[in-house]
Each structure stands twice: as C-alpha cells, then as structure tokens.
C-alpha positions in Angstrom: 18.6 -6.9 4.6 18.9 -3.4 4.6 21.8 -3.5 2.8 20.9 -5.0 0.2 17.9 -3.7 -1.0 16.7 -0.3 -2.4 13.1 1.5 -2.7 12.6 3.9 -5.7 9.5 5.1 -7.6 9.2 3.2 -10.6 6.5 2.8 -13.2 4.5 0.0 -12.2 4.3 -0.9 -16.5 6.6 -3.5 -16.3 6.1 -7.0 -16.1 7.7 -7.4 -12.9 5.4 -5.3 -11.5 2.4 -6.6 -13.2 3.6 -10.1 -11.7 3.6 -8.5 -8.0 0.4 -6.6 -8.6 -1.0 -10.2 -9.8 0.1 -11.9 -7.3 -1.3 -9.6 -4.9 -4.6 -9.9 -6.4 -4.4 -13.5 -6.2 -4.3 -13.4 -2.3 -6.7 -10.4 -1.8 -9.3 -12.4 -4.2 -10.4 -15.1 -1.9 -10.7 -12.8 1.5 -13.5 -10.6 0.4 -16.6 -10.2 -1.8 -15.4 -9.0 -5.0 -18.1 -6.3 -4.8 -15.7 -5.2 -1.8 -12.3 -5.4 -3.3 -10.9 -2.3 -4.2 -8.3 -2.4 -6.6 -6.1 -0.1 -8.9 -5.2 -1.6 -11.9 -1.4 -1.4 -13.7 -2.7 1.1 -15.9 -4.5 3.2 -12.4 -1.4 2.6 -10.5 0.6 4.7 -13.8 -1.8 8.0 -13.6 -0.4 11.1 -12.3 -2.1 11.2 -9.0 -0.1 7.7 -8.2 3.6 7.2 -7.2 4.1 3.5 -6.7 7.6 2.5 -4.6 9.1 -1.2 -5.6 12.0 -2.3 -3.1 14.0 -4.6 -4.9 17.2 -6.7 -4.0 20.7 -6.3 -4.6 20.3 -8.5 -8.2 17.2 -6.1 -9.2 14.6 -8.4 -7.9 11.3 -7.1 -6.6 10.6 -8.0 -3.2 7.5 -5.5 -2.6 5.7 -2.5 -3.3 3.6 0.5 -2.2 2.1 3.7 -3.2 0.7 6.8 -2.4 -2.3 8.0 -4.5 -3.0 12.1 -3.7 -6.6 13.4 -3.7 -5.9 16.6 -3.1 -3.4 19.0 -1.8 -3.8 17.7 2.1 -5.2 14.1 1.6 -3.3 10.8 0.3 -4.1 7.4 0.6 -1.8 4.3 0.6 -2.7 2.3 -1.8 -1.1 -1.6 -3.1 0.5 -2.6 -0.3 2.2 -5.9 -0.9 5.4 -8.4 0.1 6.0 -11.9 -1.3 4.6 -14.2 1.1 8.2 -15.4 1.8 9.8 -12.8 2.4 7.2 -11.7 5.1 8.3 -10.7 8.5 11.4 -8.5 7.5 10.0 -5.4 7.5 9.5 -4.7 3.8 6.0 -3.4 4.3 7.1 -1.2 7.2 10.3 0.1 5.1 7.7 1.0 1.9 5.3 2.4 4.7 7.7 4.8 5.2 8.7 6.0 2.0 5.4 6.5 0.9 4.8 8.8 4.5 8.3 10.4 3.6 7.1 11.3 -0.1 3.4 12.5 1.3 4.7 14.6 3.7 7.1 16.5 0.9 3.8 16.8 -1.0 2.1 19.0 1.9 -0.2 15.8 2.8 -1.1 16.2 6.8 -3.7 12.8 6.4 -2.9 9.2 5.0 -5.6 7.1 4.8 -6.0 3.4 3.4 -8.7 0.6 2.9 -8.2 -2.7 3.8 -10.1 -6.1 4.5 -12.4 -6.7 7.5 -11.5 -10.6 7.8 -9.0 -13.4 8.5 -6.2 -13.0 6.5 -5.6 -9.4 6.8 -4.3 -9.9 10.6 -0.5 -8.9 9.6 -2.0 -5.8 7.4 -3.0 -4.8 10.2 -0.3 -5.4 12.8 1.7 -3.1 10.3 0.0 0.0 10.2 -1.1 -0.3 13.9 2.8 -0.5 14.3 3.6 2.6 12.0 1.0 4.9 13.9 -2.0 4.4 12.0 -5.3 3.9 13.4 -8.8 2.7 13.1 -11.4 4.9 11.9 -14.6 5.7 9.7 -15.1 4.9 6.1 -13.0 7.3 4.1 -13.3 8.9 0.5 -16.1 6.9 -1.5 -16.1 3.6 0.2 -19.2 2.2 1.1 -19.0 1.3 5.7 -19.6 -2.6 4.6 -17.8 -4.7 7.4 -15.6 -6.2 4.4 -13.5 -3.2 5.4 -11.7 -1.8 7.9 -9.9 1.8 7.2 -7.1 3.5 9.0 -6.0 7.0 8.9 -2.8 8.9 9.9 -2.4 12.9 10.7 1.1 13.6 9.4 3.3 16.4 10.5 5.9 18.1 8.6 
C-alpha cells in the first residue's frame, strides 16, 4: 500500500473531507455521551492552529485523516483521527500518526497529547497509540476526568 498512497496537508473544506469527518462522527456518536464527545468541526479543523493530513490513494481517493492542533509553542494535540472502516488494519492511522509527530516536532512541540473514548469500541484507538509510544495519563488541556475518556500523552524529542 505504501506505494500507492500519499499524505499531505490539505484543507479539510472540501467535500471529501466533510464526508470522512462525517463519517467519523457517525461512529464516534453512538460510543459516548454526547456531553463527552469532543469534536472539531470542518470549519475548527480550517483555523490556523490546525494542520489536518488526508492520505489518499493512487486515484485521489481519501482513505484517512489526522491532525495536529498547537496550543502553544511546546504543546500539540492530535486531533481527528480516522480510517474507513475497511480499510482498517493497514496502518493508515499509524502512517498519519507519524506525519502529524513529524510536522510537531519541526514546530518545536516536545508533548502530544490526545483525547479519546473510555469504552468498547475505541479498543483499536488504542492499540494504535500504545503502539506509536503513547501512553496513558491524566486529563489534559480543559477536559473534564469523566471516565468517557481516556487521554494519552507523548514527550517528543527533536
């Protein structure tokens, strides 16, 4: 797959995009309280602070996306994580994991952090950061220590 693919910050204003951010809140919807969901819209995902990363396939198709969202001038957080369901299980999220690290790291970030569910249906989230060196910690930023969360961090070196 490696191949034929690519991973390049793009606006997340197109429709495309929309479609992947909709279908992501689609499966995030049912997991959690919505009080507890956490999620940037199109328009949050275009600001400044946000780079968002689309991997797409040889024909221009996307097949996932990520992005970094800086806080400051040593803090980012991963933000939109997401894979079609089908095409889970060949490393897309790891590849985009990456990137986003690669670009944070260029930025001067030394910490990653990232919110995500507390509940079935999050299992392979997890597995991914877990895998990419990420671990369990405290509530980070301004989200509230519910149990519909669980957050990971990551100290990054140059």
């Amino acid at each position: 797959m490696a191949d034929a693919v690519s991973i390049s910050a793009e606006t997340p204003l197109q429709d495309d995009v929309r479609d992947m951010v909709t279908a992501l809140n689609d499966t995030m919807r049912p997991l959690s309280p919505p009080e507890f969901q956490f999620q940037l819209t199109v328009e949050q995902m275009a600001e400044p602070s946000v780079t968002v990363f689309v991997m797409r396939d040889q024909a221009g198709a996307p097949l996932g996306m990520a992005s970094l969202k800086i806080h400051d001038d040593e803090l980012g957080e991963v933000k939109r994580m997401f894979t079609y369901p089908a095409l889970r299980g060949q490393r897309i999220g790891t590849q985009l994991l990456r990137r986003v690290e690669t670009l944070a790291r260029e930025r001067g970030v030394r910490r990653l952090v990232l919110e995500t569910g507390e509940a079935p249906g999050f299992e392979a989230a997890w597995r991914l950061y877990e895998r990419c060196g990420f671990h369990v910690c405290g509530a980070v930023l301004d989200y509230p220590d519910s149990g519909f969360s669980r957050f990971y961090e990551k100290t990054l070196t140059p």
